[in-house]
N, C-alpha and C positions, 0 to 999 in steps of 0.2 A: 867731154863725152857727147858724142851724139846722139841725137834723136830716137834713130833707131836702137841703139845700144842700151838707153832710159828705156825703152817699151821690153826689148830680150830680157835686161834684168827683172823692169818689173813682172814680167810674166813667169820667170823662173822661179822668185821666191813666193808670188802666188800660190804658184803649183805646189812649190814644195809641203807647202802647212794650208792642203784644200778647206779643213772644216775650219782652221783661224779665218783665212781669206774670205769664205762663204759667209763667216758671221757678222764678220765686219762690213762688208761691201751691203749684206742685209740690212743693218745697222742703219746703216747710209739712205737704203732705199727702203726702208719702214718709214724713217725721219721725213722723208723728202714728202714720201705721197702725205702723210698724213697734213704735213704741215698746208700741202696745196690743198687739200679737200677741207681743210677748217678754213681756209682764209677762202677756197669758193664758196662755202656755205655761208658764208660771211656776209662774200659777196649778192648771194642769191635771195639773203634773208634782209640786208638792205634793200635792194630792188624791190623784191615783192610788196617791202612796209608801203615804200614811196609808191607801187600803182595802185595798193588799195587806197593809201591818202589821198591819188586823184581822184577815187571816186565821189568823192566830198567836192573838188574843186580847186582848179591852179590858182593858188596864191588870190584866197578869199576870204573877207571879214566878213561876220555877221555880226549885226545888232541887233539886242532886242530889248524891248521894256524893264524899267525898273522901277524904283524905289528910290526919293533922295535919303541920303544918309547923314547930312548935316544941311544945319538951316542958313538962308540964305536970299535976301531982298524980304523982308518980313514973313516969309516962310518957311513952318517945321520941318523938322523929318519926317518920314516916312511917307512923305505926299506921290504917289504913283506918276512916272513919265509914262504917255502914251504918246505913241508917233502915229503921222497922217500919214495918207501917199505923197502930199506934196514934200514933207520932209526931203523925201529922196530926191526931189527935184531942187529940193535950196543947198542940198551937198553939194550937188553936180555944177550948179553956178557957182559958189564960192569954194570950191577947191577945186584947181585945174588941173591936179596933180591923180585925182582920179579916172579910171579910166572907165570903168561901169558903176553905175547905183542903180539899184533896182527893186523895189518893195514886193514884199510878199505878204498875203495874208492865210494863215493856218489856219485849219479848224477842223474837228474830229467829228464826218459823219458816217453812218450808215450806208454803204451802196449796197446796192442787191439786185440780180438777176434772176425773175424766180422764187424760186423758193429758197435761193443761194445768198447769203449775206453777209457783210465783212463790216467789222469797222475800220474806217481806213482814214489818215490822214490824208488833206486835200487842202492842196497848195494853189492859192489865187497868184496866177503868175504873168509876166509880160514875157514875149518872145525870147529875149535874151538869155532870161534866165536857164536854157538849156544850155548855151556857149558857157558860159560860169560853172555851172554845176555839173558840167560832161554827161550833155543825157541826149543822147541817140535812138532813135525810133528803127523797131525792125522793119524790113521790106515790106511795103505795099501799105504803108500807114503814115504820118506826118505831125509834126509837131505843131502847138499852135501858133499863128500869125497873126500879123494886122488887124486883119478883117475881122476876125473871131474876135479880137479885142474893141475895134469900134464901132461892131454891131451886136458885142457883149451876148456872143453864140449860146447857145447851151451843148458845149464840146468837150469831151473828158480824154483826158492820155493818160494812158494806164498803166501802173508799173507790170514787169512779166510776169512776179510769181500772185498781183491782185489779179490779172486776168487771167490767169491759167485757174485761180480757187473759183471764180466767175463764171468762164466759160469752158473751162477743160479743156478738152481736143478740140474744142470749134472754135473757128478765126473769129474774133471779136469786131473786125472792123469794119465799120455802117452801122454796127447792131446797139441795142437804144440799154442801160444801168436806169437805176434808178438814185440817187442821191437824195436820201432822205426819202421826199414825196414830189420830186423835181427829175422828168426825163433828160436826160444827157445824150447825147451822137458820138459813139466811140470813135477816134479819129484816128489812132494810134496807139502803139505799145511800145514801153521801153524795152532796149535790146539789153542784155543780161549784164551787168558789173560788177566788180567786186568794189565793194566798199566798207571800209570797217568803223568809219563815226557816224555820224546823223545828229542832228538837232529838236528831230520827233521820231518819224520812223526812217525807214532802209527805203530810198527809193524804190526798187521792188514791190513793196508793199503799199504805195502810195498810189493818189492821182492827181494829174493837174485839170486846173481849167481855166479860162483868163479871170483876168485882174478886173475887169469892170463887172464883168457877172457874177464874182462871189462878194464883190460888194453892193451890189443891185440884192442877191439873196442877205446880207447883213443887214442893208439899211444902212452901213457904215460905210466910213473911210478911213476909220481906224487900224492898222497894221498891224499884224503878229512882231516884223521883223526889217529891216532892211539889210540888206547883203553889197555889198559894191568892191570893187579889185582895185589895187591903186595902178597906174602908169609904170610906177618901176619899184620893184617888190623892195630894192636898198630903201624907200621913202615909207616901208609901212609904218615905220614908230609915229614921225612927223606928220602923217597924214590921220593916223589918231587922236594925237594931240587937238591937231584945227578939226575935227568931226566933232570931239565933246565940247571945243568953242562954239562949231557954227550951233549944235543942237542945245551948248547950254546957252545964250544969245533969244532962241525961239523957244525955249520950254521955261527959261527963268529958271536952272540951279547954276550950283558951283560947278564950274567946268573943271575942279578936281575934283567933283565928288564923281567917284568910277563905278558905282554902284546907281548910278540914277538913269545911266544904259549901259549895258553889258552888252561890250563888243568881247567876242570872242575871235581871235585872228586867226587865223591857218599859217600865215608865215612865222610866226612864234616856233609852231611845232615843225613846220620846216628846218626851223636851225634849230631846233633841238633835237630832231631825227640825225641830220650831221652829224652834233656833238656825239649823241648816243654811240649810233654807227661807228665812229671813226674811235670809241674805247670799247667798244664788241668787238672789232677786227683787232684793234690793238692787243687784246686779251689771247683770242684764239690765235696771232700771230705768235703770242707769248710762248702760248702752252706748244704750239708747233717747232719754233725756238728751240725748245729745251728738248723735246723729242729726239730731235734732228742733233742737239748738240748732244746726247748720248750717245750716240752713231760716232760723234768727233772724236768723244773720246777713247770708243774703239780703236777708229785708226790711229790717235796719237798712243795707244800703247800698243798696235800692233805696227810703227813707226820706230819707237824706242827696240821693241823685239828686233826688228831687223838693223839697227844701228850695232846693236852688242852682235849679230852673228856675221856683220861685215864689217868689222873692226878689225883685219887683216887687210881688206883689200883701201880701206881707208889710210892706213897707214902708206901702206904700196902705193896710191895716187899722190900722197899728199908728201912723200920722198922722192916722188918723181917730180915735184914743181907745182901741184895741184894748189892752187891758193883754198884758203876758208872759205870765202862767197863762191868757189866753186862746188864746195864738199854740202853746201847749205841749198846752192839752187841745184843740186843733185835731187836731194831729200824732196824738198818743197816741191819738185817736180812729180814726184813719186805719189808725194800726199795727193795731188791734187786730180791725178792721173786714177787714182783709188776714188776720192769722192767723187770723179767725176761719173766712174763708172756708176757707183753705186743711186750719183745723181739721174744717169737716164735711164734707169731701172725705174727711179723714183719718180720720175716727171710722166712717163709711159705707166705706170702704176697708180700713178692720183690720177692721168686722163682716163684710166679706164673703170676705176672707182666714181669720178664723176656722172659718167652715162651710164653707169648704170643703177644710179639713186636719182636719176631723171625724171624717172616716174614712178618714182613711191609718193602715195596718197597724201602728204604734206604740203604740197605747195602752196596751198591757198593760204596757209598761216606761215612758215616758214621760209617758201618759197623754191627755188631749185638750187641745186651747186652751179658756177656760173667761172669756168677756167680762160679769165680776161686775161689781155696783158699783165696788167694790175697785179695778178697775182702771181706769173710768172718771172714778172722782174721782182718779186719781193722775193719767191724764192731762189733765184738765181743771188740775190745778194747777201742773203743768210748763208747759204751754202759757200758763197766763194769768204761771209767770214771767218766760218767754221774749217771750211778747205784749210785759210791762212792760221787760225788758232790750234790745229790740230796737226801740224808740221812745224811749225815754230820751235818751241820746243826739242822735238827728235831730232830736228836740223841743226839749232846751235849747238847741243851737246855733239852732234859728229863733226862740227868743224872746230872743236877746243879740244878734241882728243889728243893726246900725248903721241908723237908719231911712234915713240919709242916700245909705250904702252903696247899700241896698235900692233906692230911689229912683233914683238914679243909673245 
């Protein structure tokens, strides 16, 4: 049978049963859009996790202080680790496999403008620490450098929403904070981020200043924290490992004891954002699946229906010389010519379901629907198993028909 002849019939017994036809090929194309608009939400709600996790920082550990928890070279528990700045400088020579270390020093003070006052975390920082931590100055403002560091400036960069509580509608840069009872030169403001962790506050709500001049105001060389990235993120376990050697080495504990500095990694939760993701999509591909396979089994019983009302003309082919795998890629042709319809109903119905939940007020938590390849090849390959499971069936039974039966 030709081509064109496949298309005449199928369109005749469409016609003939419109509200069977209509409900099945809906079937089809309910299945299809939904199943693409859960695997884009899928996909839009992974995305969004991993840009607000850069706002923390690409593939970056922090350390910070602890507590030993077993004794070790004639010393108890609970004796307090405190790290210097140089710490950070004895990583960087004995592990080459790092690629920044950088120390930070915290501390919770007061700034105020005015009569206006915040308490705000303020991070004693070295240059770098912007490239690590993704933190961008808006136009006409700058981050700190060198110079500010080895003539230990008195220079503040201000997170957006500490300087908009600060100074409102008026540009904050040249203009002089107060930090405690110590004037500052605003240099700059952070450009706005999304961030969803932190280790004290939300960027935003912070300020920096260099690294010699909040230790000039401590009196200390003492650290909050060190932060450093390794070379190549596959090496973050093993470059763990050698950081609690080289630290336990200069501080005197057990370099298993993991509680006498508390590294927290970011690549940890990297691969476990992955793992997460990839059974979030697997689920709403699940439940999209089964949508979609309801649809199948429309057609495979509105497949059977028209097997039993061409069982004359089955008979008539298959006495004229028709083999079985003719009377089977008849059928199977038929099915697949129905989901397909119903499929670009379906794919033209989840694009247009997509844009237009593009901008409901969600996205900063869940993110946007996002109709990748990705999801098109997933549904393309549901649909063509469903296509083959939902003609199977109506197809063997019309090529084992009795020809006699058939005729009769």
């Amino acid at each position: 049978m030709s081509f064109s002849s496949l298309i005449t019939d199928l369109y005749r017994n469409l016609s003939s049963q419109k509200l069977r036809s209509f409900l099945t090929i809906f079937g089809i194309m309910w299945g299809t859009a939904t199943l693409i608009l859960l695997l884009a939400f899928g996909i839009g709600f992974r995305d969004q996790t991993v840009l607000n996790m850069r706002g923390m920082g690409d593939q970056l550990a922090i350390m910070f202080n602890g507590q030993t928890t077993k004794a070790y070279d004639g010393y108890g528990i609970g004796r307090p680790i405190r790290m210097r700045e140089a710490d950070a400088n004895l990583l960087k020579q004995q592990i080459p496999d790092l690629d920044v270390v950088t120390p930070e020093f915290v501390r919770s003070f007061q700034v105020s403008v005015g009569e206006r006052r915040r308490n705000s975390s303020i991070g004693g920082v070295y240059p770098v620490y912007a490239d690590i931590r993704n933190i961008y100055e808006q136009a006409g403002g700058r981050w700190l450098n060198e110079a500010d560091i080895e003539n230990r400036r008195r220079v503040i960069f201000l997170g957006n929403r500490l300087a908009e509580n600060l100074f409102g509608d008026v540009g904050p840069i040249g203009k002089q904070v107060m930090v405690n009872q110590t004037p500052f030169t605003v240099i700059g403001v952070m450009q706005d981020k999304i961030q969803n962790s932190s280790y004290s506050q939300r960027d935003y709500d912070r300020a920096f200043i260099p690294a010699t001049t909040m230790s000039v105001m401590l009196g200390s060389d003492y650290i909050s924290n060190i932060l450093y990235t390794p070379a190549d993120p596959a090496l973050a376990p093993a470059i763990m490992d050698q950081v609690y050697e080289v630290m336990a080495r200069k501080h005197r504990f057990d370099a298993s004891d993991r509680d006498a500095l508390v590294i927290w990694d970011t690549n940890e939760f990297w691969a476990l954002i992955n793992t997460l993701f990839l059974g979030i999509n697997g689920f709403l591909g699940i439940i999209g699946f089964f949508t979609l396979a309801v649809g199948g089994i429309g057609v495979a019983n509105i497949m059977f229906v028209v097997v039993q009302e061409r069982m004359k003309e089955i008979g008539i082919r298959r006495s004229a010389g028709a083999k079985r795998h003719h009377i089977m890629s008849q059928f199977f042709t038929e099915t697949f010519m129905i989901v397909g319809l119903g499929a670009a109903a379906g794919y033209a119905t989840g694009w247009l379901l997509i844009q237009v939940t593009q901008n409901l007020p969600i996205q900063e938590f869940v993110g946007s629907p996002h109709f990748s390849p990705e999801v098109g090849l997933i549904a393309f390959a549901v649909l063509g198993f469903v296509g083959f499971a939902s003609g199977l069936l109506p197809a063997w039974r019309a090529s084992r028909l009795d020809i006699i039966e058939c005729l009769r």
